[in-house]
C-alpha positions in Angstrom: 0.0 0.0 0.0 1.7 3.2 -1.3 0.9 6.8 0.1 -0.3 9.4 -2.4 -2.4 11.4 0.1 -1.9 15.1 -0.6 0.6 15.8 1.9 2.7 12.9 -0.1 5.9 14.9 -1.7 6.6 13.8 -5.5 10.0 12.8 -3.9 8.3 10.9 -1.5 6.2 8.9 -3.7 9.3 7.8 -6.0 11.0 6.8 -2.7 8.2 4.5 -2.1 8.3 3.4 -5.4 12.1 2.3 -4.7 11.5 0.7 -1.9 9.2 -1.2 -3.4 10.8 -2.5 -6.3 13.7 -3.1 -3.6 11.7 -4.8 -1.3 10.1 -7.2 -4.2 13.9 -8.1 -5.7 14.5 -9.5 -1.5 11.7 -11.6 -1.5 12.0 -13.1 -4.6 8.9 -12.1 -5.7 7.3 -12.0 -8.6 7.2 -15.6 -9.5 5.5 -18.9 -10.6 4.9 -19.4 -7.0 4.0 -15.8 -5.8 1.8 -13.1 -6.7 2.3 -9.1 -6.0 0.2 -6.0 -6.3 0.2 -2.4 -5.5 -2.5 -0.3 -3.9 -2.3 3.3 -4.1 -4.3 4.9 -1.4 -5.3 8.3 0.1 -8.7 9.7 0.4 -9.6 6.1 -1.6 -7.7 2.5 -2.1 -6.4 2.2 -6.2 -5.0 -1.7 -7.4 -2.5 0.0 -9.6 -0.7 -2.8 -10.1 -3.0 -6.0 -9.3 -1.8 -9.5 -8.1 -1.2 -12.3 -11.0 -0.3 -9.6 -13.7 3.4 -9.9 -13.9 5.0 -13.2 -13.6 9.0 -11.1 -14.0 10.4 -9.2 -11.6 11.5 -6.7 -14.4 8.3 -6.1 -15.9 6.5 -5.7 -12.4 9.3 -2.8 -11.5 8.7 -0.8 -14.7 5.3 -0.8 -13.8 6.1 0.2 -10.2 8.2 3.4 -12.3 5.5 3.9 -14.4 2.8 5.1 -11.7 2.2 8.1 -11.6 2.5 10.9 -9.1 -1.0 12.7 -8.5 -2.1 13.3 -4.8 -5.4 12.0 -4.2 -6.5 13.4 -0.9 -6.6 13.2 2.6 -5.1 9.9 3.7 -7.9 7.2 5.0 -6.1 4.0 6.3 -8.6 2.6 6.9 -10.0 2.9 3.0 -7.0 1.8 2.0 -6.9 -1.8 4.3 -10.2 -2.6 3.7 -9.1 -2.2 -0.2 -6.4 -4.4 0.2 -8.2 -6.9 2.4 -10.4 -7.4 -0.4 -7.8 -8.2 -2.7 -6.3 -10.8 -0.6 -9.7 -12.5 -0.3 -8.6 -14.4 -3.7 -5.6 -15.7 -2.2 -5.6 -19.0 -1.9 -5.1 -20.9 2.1 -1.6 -21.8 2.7 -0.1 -19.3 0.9 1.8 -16.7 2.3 0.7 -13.6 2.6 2.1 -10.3 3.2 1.2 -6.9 3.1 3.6 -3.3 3.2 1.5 -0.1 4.7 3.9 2.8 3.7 3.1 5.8 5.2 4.1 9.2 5.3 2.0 10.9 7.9 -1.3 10.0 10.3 -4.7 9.1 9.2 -7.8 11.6 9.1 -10.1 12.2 11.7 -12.9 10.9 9.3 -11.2 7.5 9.7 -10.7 6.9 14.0 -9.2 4.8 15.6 -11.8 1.6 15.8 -12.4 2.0 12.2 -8.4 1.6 11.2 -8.3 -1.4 13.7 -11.6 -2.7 11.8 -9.8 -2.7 8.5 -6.9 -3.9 9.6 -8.8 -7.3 11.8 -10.2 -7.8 8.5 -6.4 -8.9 6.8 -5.4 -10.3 9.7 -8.0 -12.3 9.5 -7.1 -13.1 6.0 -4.2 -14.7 7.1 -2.2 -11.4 6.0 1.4 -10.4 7.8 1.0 -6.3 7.4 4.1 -4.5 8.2 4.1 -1.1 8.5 6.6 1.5 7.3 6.1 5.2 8.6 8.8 7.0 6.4 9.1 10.9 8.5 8.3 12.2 11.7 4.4 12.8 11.2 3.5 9.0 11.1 3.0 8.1 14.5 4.2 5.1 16.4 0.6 4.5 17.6 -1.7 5.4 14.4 1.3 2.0 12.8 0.1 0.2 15.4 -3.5 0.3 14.6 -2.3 -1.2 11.7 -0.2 -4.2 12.9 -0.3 -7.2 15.4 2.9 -6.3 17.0 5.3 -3.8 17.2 8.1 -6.1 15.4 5.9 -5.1 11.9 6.9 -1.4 12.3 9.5 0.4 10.7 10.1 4.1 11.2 12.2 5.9 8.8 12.7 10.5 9.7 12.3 10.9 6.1 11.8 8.9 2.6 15.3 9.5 1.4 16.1 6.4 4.4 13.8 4.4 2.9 16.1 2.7 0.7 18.8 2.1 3.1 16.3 0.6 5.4 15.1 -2.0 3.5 18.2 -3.8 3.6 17.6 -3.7 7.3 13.4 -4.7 7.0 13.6 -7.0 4.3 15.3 -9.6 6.5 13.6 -9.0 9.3 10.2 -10.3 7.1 12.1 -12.8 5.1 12.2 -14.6 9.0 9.3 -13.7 10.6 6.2 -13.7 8.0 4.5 -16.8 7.6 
């Protein structure tokens, strides 16, 4: 799930971008086996990039460098985890499943605290690992952990430009505890 809420810089954006292209090369995904996806998300929850399109990892990056930057509003987490929860209902049992929340700031007041936890019960309940990346200083520590079942799926990052360097720190982290 990829930030393009309006307070989402156009250097932001491509930093998520990087990270996940970055991320996807570490787990080895796409592949025969796998399936991966992106969700844009601010006052709404876009599949840009939806799961069992690209079966390379070089054709799913250019399409990661392909979206587009164009905020879309205030950011609703909880829009955007309901989105994605409803993408992973497809998913097969057994498989495993993970999910990346970036974020670069906290939620809207529209979207409270019960309603975030809602969305985010619902891919848990899917079977769904959601790690959390906050990438500067507005994303709070508790508005990620409205989003996660433990504070071991959180990353914090001060800004994007860390983003990058940090996933050579997160990617193994998941690589040993999803699934």
């Amino acid at each position: 799930m990829v930030d393009r809420s309006n307070d989402v810089s156009a250097n932001e954006f491509q930093q998520e971008k990087n990270f996940v292209t970055t991320m996807v090369r570490w787990l080895g995904v796409p592949s025969k086996d796998s399936k991966v996806g992106v969700l844009l998300y601010g006052s709404d929850g876009v599949a840009a990039i939806t799961f069992n399109v690209y079966k390379r990892t070089s054709d799913f990056n250019r399409a990661v460098e392909r979206l587009l930057y164009y905020p879309s509003g205030k950011r609703r987490v909880d829009m955007a985890l309901a989105r994605s929860a409803s993408l992973f209902t497809s998913s097969h049992s057994g498989e495993r499943k993970i999910a990346f929340f970036l974020t670069g700031g906290r939620h809207v007041n529209e979207a409270g605290k019960r309603e975030v936890e809602n969305a985010a019960q619902w891919l848990h309940n899917a079977g769904v690992d959601v790690f959390a990346v906050g990438f500067n200083n507005r994303a709070s520590m508790e508005g990620l952990r409205h989003v996660t079942k433990t504070d071991g799926s959180i990353f914090r990052v001060s800004d994007s430009n860390q983003l990058q360097r940090e996933t050579n720190l997160i990617a193994p982290h998941v690589i040993s505890t999803a699934g």
